[in-house]
Backbone as numpy.savetxt, mean C-alpha at the origin, in Angstrom:
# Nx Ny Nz CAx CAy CAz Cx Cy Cz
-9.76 9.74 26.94 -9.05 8.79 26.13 -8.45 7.73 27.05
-8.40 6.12 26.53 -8.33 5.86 27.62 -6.68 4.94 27.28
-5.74 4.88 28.52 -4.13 4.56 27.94 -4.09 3.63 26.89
-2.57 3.93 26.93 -2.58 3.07 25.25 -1.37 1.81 25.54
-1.58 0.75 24.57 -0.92 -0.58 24.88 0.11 -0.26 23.47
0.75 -1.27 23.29 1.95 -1.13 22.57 1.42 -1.68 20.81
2.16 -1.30 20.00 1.98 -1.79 19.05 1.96 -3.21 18.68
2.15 -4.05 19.20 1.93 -5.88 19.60 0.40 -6.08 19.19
-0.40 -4.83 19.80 -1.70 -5.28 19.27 -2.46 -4.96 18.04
-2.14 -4.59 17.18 -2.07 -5.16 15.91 -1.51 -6.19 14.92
-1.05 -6.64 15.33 -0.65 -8.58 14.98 -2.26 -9.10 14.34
-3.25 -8.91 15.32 -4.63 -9.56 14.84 -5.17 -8.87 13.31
-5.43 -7.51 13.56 -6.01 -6.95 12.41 -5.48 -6.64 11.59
-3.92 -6.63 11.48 -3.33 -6.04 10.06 -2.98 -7.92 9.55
-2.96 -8.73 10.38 -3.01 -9.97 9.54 -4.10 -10.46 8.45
-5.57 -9.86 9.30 -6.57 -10.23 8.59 -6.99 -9.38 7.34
-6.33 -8.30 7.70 -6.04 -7.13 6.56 -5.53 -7.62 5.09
-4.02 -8.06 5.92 -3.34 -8.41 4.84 -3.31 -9.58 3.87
-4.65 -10.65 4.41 -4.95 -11.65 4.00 -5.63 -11.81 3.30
-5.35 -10.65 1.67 -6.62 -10.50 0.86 -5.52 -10.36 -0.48
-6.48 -10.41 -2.08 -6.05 -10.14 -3.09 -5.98 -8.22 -3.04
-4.41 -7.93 -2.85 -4.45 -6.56 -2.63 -4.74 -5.87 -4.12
-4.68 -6.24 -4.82 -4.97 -5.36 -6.23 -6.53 -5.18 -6.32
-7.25 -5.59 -5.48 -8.95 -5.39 -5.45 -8.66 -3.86 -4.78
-7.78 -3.54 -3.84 -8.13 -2.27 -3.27 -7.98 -1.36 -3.62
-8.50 -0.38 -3.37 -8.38 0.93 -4.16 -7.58 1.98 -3.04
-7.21 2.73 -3.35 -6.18 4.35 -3.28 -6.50 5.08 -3.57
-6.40 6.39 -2.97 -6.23 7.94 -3.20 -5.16 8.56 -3.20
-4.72 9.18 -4.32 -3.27 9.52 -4.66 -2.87 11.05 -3.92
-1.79 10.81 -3.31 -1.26 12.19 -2.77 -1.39 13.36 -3.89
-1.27 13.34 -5.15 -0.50 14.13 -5.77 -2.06 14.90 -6.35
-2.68 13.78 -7.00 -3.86 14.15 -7.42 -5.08 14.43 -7.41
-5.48 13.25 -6.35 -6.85 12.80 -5.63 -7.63 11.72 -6.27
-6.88 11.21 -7.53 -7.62 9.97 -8.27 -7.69 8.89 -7.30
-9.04 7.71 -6.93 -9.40 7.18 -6.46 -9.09 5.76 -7.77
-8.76 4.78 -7.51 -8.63 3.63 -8.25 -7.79 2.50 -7.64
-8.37 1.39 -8.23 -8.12 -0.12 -7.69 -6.39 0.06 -7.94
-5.60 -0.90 -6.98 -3.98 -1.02 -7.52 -4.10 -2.22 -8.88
-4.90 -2.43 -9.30 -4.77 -3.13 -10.40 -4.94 -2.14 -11.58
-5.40 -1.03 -11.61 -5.04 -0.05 -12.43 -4.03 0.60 -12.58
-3.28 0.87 -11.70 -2.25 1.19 -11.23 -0.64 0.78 -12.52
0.41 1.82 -12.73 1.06 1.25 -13.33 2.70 0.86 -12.66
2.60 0.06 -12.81 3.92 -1.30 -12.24 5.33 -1.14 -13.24
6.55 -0.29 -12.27 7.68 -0.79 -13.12 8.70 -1.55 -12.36
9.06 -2.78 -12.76 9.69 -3.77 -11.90 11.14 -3.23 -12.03
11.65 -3.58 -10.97 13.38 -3.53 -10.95 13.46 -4.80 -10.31
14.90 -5.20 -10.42 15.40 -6.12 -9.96 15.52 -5.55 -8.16
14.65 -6.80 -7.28 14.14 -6.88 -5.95 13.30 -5.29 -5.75
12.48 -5.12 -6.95 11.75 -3.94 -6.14 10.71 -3.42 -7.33
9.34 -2.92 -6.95 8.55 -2.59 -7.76 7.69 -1.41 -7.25
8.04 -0.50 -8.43 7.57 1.24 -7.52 6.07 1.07 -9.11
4.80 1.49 -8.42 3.73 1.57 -8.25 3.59 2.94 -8.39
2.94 3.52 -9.92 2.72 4.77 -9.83 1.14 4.91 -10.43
0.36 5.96 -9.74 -0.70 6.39 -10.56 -0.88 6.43 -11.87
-1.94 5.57 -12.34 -2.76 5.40 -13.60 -2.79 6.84 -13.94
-3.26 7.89 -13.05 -3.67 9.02 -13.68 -2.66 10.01 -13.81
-2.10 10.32 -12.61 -0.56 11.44 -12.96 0.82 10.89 -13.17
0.73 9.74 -12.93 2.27 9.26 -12.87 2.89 9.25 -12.18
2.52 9.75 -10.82 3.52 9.90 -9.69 3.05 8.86 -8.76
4.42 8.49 -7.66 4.58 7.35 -7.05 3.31 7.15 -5.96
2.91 5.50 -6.04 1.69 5.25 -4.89 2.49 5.12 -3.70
3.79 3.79 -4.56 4.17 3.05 -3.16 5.43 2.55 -4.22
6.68 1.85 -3.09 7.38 0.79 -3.79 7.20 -0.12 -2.41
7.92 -1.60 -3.25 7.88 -2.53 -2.43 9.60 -2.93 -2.95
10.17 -3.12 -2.11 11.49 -3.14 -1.91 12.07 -4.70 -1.66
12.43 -5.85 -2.02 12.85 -6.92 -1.28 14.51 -6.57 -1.13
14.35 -6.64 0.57 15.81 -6.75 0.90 16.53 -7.73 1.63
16.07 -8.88 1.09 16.50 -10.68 1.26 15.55 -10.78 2.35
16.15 -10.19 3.69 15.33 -10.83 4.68 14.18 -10.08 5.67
14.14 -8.63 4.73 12.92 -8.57 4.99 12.05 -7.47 3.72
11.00 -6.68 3.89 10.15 -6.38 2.65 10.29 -5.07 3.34
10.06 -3.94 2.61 10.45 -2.57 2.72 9.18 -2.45 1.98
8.03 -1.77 2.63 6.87 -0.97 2.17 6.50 0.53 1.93
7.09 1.07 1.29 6.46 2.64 1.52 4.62 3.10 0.80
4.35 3.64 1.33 3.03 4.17 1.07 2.79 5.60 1.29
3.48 6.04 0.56 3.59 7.68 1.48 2.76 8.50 0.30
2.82 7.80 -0.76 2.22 7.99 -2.43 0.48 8.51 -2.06
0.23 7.59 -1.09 -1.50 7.35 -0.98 -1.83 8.23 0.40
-3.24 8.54 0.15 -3.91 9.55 1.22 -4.36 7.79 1.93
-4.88 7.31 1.58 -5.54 5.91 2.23 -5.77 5.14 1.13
-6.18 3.80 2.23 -6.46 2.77 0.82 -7.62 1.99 1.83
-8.41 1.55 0.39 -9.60 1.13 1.04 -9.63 -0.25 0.68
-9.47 -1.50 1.09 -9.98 -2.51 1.67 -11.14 -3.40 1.48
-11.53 -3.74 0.54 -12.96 -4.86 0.44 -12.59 -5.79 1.19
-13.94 -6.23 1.77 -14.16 -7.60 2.25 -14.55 -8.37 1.83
């Protein structure tokens, strides 16, 4: 294995990552194993925050948190998420 550099170097690929319509991608749910786009997905908004639960069991994917000056992501909901290009 060969040493490792600091987390700085991902700046390149999680930009180009993140530079997409994310509701095209799909998830695998911790709880269940349902595979589906986050546009299936069901959305309950709060004021500065929106928790994201499985279409199929109901339990949490992710929330997204705004906390003025910066964005609070959890993803702990999902086994992975897959990415179109």
């Amino acid at each position: 294995m060969s040493s490792h550099v600091d987390g700085n170097i991902l700046a390149g690929p999680l930009s180009d990552l993140f530079r997409f319509d994310v509701t095209t991608a799909s998830a695998r749910c911790v709880s269940c194993g349902e595979v589906a786009s986050l546009a299936q997905a069901m959305v309950y908004v709060q004021p500065k925050a929106y928790v994201v639960r499985c279409s199929n069991c109901d339990d949490m994917l992710m929330t997204i948190i705004d906390e003025g000056d910066a964005t609070q992501l959890d993803l702990s909901g999902m086994v992975w998420m897959h990415v179109p290009r």
